[in-house]
C-alpha positions as CSV (number, residue, x, y, z in Angstrom):
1,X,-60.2,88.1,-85.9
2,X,-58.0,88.6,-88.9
3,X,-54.7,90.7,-88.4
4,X,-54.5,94.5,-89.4
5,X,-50.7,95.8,-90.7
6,X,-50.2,99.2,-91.5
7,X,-46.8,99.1,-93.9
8,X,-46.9,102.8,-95.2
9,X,-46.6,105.0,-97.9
10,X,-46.4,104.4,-101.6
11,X,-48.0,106.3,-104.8
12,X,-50.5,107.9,-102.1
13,X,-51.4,104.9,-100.1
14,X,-49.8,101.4,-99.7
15,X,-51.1,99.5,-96.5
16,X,-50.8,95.7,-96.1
17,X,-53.5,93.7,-94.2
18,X,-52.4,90.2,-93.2
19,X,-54.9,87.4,-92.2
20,X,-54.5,83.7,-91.6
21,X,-57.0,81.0,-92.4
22,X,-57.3,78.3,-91.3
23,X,-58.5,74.6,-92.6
24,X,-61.8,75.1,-91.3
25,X,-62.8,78.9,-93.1
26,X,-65.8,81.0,-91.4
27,X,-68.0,83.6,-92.1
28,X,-66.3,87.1,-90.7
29,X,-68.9,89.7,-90.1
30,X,-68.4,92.0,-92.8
31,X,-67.6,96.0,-90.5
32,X,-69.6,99.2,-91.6
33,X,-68.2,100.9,-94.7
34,X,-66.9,104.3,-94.4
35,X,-67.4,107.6,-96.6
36,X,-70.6,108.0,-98.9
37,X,-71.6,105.9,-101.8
38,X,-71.4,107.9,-105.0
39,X,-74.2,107.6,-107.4
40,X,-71.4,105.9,-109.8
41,X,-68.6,103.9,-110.0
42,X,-66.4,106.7,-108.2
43,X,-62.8,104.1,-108.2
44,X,-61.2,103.3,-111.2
45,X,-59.0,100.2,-110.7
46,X,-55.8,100.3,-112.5
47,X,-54.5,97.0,-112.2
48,X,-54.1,93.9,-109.7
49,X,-52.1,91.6,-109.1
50,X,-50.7,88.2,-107.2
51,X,-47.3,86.4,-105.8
52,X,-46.2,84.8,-102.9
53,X,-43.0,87.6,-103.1
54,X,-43.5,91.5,-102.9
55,X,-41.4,94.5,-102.0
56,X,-41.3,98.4,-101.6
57,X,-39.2,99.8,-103.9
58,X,-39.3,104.0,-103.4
59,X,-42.5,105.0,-104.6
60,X,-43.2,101.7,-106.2
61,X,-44.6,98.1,-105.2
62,X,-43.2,95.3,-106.6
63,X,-44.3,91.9,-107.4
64,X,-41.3,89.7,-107.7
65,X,-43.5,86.1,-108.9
66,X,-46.4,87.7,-110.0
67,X,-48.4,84.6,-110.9
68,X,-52.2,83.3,-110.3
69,X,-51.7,79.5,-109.4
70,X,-49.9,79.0,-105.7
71,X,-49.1,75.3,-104.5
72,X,-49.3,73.4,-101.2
73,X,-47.8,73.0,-99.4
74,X,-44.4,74.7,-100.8
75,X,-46.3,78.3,-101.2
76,X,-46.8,79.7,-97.8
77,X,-48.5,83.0,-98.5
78,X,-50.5,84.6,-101.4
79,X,-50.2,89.0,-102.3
80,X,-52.6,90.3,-103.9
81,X,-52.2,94.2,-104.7
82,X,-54.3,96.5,-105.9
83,X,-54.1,100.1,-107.3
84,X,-56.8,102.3,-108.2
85,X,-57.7,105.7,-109.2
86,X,-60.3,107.9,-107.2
87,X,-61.1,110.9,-105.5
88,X,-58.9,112.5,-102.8
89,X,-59.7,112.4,-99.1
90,X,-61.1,109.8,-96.3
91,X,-61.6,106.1,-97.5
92,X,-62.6,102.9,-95.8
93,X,-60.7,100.0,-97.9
94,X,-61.6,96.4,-97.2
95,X,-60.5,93.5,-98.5
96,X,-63.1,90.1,-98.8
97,X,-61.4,87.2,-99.2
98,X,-64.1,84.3,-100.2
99,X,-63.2,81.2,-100.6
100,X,-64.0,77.9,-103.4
101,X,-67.1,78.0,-102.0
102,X,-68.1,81.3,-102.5
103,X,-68.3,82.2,-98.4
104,X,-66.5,85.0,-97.1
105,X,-63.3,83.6,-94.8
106,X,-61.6,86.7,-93.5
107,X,-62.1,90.4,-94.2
108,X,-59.1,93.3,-93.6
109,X,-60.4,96.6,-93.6
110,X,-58.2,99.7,-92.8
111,X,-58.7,103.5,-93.1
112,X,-57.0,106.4,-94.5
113,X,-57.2,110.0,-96.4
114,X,-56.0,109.9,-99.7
115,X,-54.3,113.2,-101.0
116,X,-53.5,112.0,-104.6
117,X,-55.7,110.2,-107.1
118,X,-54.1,107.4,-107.3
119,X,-53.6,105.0,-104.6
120,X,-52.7,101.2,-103.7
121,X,-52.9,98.9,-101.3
122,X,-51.7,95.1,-101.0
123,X,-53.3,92.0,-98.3
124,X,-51.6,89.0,-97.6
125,X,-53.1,85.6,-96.8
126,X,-51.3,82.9,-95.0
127,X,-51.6,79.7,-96.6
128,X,-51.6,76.1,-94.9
129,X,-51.5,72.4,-95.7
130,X,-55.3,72.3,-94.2
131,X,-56.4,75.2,-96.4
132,X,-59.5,74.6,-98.7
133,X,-58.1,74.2,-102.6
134,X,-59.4,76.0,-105.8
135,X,-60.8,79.1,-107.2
136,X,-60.6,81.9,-104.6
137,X,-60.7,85.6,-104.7
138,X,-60.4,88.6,-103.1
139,X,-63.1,91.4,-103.6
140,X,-61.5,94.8,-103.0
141,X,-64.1,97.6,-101.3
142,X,-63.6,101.4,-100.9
143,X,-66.0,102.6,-98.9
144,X,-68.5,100.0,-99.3
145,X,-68.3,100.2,-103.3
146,X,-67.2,97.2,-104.8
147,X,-63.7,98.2,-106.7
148,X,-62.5,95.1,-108.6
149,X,-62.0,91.5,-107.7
150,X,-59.2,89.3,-107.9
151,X,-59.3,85.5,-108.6
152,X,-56.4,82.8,-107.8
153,X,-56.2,79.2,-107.6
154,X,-55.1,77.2,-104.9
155,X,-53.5,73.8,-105.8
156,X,-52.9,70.7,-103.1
157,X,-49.9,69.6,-105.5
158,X,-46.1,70.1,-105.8
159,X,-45.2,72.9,-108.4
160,X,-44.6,71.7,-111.5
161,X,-40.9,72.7,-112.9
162,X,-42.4,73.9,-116.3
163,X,-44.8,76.6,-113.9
164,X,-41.8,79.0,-114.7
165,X,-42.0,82.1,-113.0
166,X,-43.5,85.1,-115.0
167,X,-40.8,88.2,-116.0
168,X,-40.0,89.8,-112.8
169,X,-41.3,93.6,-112.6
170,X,-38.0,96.0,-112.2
171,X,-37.4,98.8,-110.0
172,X,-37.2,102.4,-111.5
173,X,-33.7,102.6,-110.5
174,X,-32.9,99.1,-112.7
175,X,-35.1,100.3,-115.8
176,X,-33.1,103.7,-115.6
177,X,-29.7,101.9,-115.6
178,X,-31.1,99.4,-118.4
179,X,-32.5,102.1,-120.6
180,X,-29.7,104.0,-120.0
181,X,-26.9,102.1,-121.2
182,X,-28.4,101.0,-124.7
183,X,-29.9,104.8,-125.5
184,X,-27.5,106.9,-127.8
185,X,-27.9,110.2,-129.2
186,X,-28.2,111.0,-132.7
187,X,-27.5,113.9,-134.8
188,X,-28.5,114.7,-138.2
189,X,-26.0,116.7,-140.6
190,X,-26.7,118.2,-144.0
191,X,-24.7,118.3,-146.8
192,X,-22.3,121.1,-145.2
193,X,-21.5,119.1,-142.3
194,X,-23.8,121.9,-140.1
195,X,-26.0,119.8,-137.5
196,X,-30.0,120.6,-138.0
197,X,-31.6,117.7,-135.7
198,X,-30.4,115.6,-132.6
199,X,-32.6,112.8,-131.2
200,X,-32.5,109.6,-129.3
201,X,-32.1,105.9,-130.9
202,X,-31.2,102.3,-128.8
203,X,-29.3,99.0,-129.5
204,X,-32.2,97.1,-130.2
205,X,-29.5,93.8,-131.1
206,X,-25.6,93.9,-132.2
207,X,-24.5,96.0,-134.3
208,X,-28.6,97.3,-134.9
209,X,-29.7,100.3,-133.3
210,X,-33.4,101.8,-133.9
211,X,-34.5,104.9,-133.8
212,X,-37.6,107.0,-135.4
213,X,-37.6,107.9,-139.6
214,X,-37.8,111.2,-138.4
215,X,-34.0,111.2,-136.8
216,X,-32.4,110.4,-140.2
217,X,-35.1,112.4,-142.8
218,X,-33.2,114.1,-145.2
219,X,-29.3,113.4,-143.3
220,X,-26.0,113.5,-145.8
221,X,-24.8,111.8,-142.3
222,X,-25.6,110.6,-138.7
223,X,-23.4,111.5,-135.7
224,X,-23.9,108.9,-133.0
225,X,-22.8,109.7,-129.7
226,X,-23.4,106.4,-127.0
227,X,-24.2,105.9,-123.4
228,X,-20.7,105.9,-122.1
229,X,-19.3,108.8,-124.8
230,X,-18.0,106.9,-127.4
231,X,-18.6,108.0,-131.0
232,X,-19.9,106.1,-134.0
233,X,-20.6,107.0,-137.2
234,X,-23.9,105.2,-139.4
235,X,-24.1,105.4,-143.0
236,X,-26.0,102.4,-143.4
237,X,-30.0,101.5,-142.6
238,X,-30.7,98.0,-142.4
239,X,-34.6,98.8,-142.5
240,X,-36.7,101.8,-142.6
241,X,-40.9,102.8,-142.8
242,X,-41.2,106.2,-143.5
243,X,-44.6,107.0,-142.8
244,X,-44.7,104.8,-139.4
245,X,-41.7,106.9,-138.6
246,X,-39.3,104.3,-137.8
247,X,-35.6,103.3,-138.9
248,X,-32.9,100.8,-138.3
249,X,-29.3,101.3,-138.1
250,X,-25.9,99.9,-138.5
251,X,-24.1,100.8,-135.6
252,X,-20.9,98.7,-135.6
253,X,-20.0,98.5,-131.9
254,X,-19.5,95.0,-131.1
255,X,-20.9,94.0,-127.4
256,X,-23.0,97.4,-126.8
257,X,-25.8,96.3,-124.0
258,X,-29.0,96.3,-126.1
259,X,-32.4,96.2,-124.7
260,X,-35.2,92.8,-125.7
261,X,-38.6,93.2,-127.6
262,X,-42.1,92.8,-125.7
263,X,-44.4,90.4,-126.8
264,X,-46.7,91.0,-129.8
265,X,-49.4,93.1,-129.0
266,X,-48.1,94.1,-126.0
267,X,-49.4,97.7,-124.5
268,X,-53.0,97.8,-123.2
269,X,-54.4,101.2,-122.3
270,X,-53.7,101.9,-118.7
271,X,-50.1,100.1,-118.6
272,X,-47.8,102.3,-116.7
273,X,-44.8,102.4,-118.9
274,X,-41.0,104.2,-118.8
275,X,-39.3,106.6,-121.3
276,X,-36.1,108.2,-121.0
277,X,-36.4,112.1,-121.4
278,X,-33.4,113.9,-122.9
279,X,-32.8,117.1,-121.8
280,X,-31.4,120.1,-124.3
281,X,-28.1,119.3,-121.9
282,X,-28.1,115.6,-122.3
283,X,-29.5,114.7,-118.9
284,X,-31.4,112.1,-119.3
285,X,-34.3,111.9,-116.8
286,X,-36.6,108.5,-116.3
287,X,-40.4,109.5,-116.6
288,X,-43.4,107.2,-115.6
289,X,-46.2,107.6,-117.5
290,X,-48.9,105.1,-119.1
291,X,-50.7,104.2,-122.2
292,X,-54.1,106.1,-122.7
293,X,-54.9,105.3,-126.5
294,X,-54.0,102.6,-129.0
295,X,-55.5,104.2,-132.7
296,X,-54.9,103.3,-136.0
297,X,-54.2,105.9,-138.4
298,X,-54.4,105.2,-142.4
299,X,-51.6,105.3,-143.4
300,X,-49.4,105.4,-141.1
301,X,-49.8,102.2,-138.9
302,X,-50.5,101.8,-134.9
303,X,-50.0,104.5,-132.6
304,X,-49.6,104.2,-128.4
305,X,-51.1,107.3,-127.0
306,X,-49.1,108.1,-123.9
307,X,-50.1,110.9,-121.0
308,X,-46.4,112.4,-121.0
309,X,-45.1,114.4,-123.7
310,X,-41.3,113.8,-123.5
311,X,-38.8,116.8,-125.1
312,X,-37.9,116.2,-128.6
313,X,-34.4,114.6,-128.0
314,X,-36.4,111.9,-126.5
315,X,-37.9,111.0,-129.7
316,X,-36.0,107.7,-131.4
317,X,-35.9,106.3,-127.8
318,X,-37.4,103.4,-126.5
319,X,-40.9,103.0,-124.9
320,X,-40.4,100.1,-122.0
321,X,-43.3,98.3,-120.2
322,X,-42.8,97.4,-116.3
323,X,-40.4,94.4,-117.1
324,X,-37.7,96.9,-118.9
325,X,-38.8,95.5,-122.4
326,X,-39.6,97.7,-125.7
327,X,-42.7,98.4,-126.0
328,X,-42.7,101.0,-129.0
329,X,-40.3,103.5,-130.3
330,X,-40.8,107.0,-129.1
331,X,-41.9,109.5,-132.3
332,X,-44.8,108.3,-134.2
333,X,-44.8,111.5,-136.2
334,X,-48.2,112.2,-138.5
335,X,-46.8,115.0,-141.1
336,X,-43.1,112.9,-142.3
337,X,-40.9,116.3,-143.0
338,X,-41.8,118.2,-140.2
339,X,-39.2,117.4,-138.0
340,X,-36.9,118.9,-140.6
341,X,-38.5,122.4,-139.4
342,X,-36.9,122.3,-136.1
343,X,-34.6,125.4,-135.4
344,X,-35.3,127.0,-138.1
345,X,-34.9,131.0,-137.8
346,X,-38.4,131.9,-139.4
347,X,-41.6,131.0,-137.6
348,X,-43.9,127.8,-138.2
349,X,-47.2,129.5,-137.9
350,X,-49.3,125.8,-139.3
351,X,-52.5,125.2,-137.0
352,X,-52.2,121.7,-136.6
353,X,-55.7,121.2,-135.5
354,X,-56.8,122.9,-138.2
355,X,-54.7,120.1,-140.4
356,X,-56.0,117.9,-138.0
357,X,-53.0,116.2,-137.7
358,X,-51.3,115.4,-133.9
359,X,-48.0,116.5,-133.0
360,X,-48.2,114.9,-129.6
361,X,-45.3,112.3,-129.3
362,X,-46.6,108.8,-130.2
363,X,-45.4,105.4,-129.7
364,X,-44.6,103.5,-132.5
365,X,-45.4,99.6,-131.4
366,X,-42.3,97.5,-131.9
367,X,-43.6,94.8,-134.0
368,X,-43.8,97.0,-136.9
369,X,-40.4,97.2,-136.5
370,X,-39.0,94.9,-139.0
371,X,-35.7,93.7,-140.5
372,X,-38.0,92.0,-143.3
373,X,-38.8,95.4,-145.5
374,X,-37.6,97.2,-147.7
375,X,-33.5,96.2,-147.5
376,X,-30.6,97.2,-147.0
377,X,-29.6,101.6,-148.4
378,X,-27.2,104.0,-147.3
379,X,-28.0,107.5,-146.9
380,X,-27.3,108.8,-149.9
381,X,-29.8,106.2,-151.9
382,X,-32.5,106.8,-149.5
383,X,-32.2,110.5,-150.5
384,X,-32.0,109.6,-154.1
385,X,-34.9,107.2,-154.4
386,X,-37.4,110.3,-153.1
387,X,-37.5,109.2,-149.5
388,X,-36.0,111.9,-147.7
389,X,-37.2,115.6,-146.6
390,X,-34.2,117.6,-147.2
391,X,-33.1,120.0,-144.9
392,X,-34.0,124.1,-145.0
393,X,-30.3,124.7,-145.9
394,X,-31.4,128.3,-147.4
395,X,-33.7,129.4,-144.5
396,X,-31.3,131.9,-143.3
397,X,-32.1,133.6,-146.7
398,X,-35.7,133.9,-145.6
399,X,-37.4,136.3,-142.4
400,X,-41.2,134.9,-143.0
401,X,-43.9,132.9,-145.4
402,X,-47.1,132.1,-145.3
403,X,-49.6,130.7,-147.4
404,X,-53.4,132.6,-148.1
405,X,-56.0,132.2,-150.6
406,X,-56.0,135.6,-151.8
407,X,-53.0,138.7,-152.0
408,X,-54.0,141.9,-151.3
409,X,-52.2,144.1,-154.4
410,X,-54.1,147.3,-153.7
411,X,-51.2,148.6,-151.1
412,X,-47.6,149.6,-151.5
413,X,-47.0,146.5,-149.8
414,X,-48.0,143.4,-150.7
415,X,-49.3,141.1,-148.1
416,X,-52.2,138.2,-147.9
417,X,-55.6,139.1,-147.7
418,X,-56.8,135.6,-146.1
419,X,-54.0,133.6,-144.4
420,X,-54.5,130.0,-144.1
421,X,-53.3,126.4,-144.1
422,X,-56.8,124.9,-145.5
423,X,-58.3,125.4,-149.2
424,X,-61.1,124.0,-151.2
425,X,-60.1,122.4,-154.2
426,X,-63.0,124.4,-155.6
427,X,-60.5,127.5,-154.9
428,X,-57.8,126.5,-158.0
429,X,-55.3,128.5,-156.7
430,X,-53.6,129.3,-153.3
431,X,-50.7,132.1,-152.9
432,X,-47.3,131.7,-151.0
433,X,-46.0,135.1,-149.9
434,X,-42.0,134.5,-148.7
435,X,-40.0,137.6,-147.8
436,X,-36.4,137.8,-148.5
437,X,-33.7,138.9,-145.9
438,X,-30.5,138.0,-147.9
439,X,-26.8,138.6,-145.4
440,X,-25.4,139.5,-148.9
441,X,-25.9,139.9,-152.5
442,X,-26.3,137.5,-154.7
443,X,-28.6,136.7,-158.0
444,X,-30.8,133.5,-157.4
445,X,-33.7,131.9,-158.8
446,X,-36.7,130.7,-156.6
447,X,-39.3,128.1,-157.7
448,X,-41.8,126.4,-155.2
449,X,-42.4,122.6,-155.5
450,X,-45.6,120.8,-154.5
451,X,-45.8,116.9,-152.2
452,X,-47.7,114.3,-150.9
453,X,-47.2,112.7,-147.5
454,X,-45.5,110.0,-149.5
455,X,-42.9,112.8,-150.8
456,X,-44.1,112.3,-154.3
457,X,-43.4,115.7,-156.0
458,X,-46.8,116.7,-157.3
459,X,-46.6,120.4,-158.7
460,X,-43.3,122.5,-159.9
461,X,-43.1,126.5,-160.4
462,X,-41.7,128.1,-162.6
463,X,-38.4,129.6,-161.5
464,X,-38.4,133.2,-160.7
465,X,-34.9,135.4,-161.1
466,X,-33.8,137.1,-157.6
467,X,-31.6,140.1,-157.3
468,X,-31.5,140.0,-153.4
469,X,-29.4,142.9,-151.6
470,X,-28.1,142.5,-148.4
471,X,-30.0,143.9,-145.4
472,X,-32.9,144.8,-147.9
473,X,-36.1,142.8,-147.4
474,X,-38.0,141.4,-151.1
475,X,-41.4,140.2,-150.9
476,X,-42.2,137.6,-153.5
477,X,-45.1,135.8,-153.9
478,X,-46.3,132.6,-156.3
479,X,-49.6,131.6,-157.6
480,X,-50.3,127.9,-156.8
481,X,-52.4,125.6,-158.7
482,X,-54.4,122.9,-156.4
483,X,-57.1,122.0,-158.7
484,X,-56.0,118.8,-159.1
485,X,-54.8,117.9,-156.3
486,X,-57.0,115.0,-154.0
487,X,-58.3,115.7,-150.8
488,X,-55.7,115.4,-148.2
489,X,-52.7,117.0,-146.7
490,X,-49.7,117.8,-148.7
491,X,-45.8,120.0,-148.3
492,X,-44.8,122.8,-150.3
493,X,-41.2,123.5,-150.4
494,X,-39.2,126.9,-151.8
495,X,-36.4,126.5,-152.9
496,X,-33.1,129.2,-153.8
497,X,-30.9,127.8,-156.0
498,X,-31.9,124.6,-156.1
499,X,-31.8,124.2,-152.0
500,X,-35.0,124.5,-150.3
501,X,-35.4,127.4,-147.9
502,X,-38.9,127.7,-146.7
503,X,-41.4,124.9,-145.9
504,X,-45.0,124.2,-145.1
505,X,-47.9,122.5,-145.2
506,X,-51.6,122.3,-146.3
507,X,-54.7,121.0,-146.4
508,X,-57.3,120.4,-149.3
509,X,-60.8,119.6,-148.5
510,X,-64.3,120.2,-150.4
């Protein structure tokens, strides 16, 4: 009879079954099933996996060889762990092992009540010189439903030396300290030296550190705080994409740990993977999460939809698979300019879903990321060749705005009849209504400018002449043409003096 272990506890469930074969394999009778049998597939598998090497790691199991070909008569046993995803309370789970042949040679079987959806389990099979060689498998059952099916090879043939061993999955603890030490923190300063963004970057090689567009859009400087509290300053970008929302830096601090690429490609849907979530505080936390959507947006390149939305110093970080290698940067921003929004003292009342645009965090796969394209700038010529979103350095000037497709003039007070974010291009003309709050007097002219997601400037206004008094609110609003603008989503700025002090954006359809 095979051998029944009970381990304990990991995720929900982690039990080991051990069983022995021996050379001459027979035909276990397979034991009743428990639970009912639901009309459907009710257990998702998540993944599976082999190795001769395994270990508990706090919540975690870990396959230290993970590998599908084992050897004798050097390889002694053979792990095989599953994890799935299924409904909570009393399972049966058994474990088939079946043989070259096709016959079933051992079954484990053990019992238990799950209390969280997702649950693993991991058998063991001894291995000897008499064992039968070739393709076996284990078919994993939850109460009596077949759940997934693992196949490995045994060989009768000393391990070659080129069979390297496959990257060895890390412990949260060592991705934490990995991560940790290569993440720095990024802030953006405008042109008076007054911070208006902080987010995350990460040595990606010497000297290079990468980080999301969106931490550098529309920066006269970059303040770079790293791991262990040292300062560096950036001026330089070595490589940048706008719309895929990524950037890479010249950080000159010689010997700084940085973290290694994935493969191409890499990140499947339903890979668990790691982040680094920065707190308002600067703890920095290590979340679990996985990938639930790869999309391709026009555009704007290759998104990885992840289940975790991390805080918004986390974006600029790295996105690491199991083995502690990047996957993507953390960002993946939709709307290029937004970001420049944050903290400002008026309210962002844009309906996303209306734009149908995602604000989710993304990941931005790290093969786009590329030293190739387009060369070498420094902050200043990226602002002066139109790729920047300058900063709201007026906003304090301003107390609300909105856009509407008609104004309402038959009241003292002027106000929008029909606030929106969406016009027909049939509609010519849309309205911005911005009311002044000025802290003191001063004589200003406003004018509202008009762009693309590409930041091409589209549509100017005329300038209108201010006499703004302090605690004495203006209402002001501008006619906008759209007629000939395309379908699409697009950024109007006002500006005072030049500076721009209110922003939104838009959508034109039919």
């Amino acid at each position: 009879m095979p051998q029944r272990e009970h381990l304990g506890l990991i995720l929900v469930l982690l039990v080991s079954c051990s069983v022995a074969v021996g050379g001459a394999p027979q035909q276990a009778p397979a034991p009743a099933g428990g639970g009912v049998q639901a009309s459907g597939p009710a257990f998702h598998v998540v993944r599976s996996i082999s190795g001769t090497k395994g270990s508990v790691q706090g919540s975690r199991f870990i396959m230290e060889d993970p590998r599908t070909i084992f050897y004798l008569p050097q390889d002694k046993q053979v792990i095989v762990y599953f994890e799935w995803e299924g409904p909570l309370g009393p399972h049966k789970f058994e474990g088939y092992w079946k043989n070259p042949d096709g016959k079933i040679s051992a079954i484990s079987d053990f019992s238990f009540e799950a209390k969280d959806k997702r649950f693993g389990g991991y058998w063991t099979l001894s291995l000897s010189e008499t064992m039968q060689t070739g393709l076996w498998t284990l078919e994993a059952r939850v109460d009596g439903e077949i759940t997934g099916t693992h196949a490995f090879q045994i060989l009768s043939r000393e391990k070659p030396a080129e069979a390297a061993p496959a990257p060895r999955e890390l412990s949260s603890a060592e991705i934490y300290k990995l991560a940790g030490s290569a993440t720095l923190s990024i802030d953006r300063l405008d042109n008076h030296g007054q911070r208006f963004g902080r987010g995350s970057g990460f040595f990606l090689g010497e000297n290079v550190a990468a980080t999301a567009f969106q931490n550098i859009d529309g920066a006269s400087a970059l303040r770079i705080t790293l791991a262990d509290g040292r300062r560096a300053e950036s001026n330089t970008v070595l490589a940048w994409n706008r719309r895929q929302d990524w950037a890479l830096l010249e950080v000159a601090v010689p010997g700084a740990p940085h973290l290694i690429r994935a493969g191409k490609d890499s990140g499947a849907v339903g890979d668990r993977v790691f982040l680094l979530d920065l707190s308002s505080e600067g703890v920095k936390t290590l979340t679990e999460t996985e990938v639930i959507g790869v999309q391709e947006y026009p555009g704007s390149g290759t998104r990885l939809a992840i289940s975790q939305t991390p805080s918004s110093g986390s974006i600029g970080g790295p996105l690491l698979d199991v083995y502690g290698r990047v996957l993507g940067v953390l960002g993946g921003s939709l709307l290029p300019g937004s970001s420049t929004l944050q903290g400002v003292r008026f309210i962002y009342s844009v309906n996303m879903k209306l734009l149908n645009i995602s604000t989710k965090v993304m990941g931005v796969p790290i093969d786009l990321v590329s030293m190739t394209t387009p060369g070498q700038a420094t902050l200043a010529e990226l602002a002066a060749s139109g790729q920047f979103t300058f900063p709201l350095t007026q906003n304090q000037e301003v107390i609300s705005g909105e856009l509407c497709k008609h104004m309402d003039r038959k009241t003292p007070n002027l106000h929008c009849a029909d606030q929106s974010n969406e016009f027909p291009r049939s509609q010519k003309e849309m309205y911005a209504l911005i009311t002044w709050a000025p802290k003191s007097k001063r004589k200003a002219q406003a004018f509202y400018e008009v762009f693309d997601l590409e930041n091409h400037k589209l549509v100017q206004g005329q300038p209108v002449k201010l006499d703004l008094q302090p605690n004495s609110m203006r209402t002001v609003d501008s006619a906008i043409s759209v007629a000939n603008l395309a379908l699409g989503v697009y950024r109007v700025d006002v500006l005072l003096d030049g500076e721009p002090a209110w922003r939104t954006f838009f959508r034109i359809t039919e």
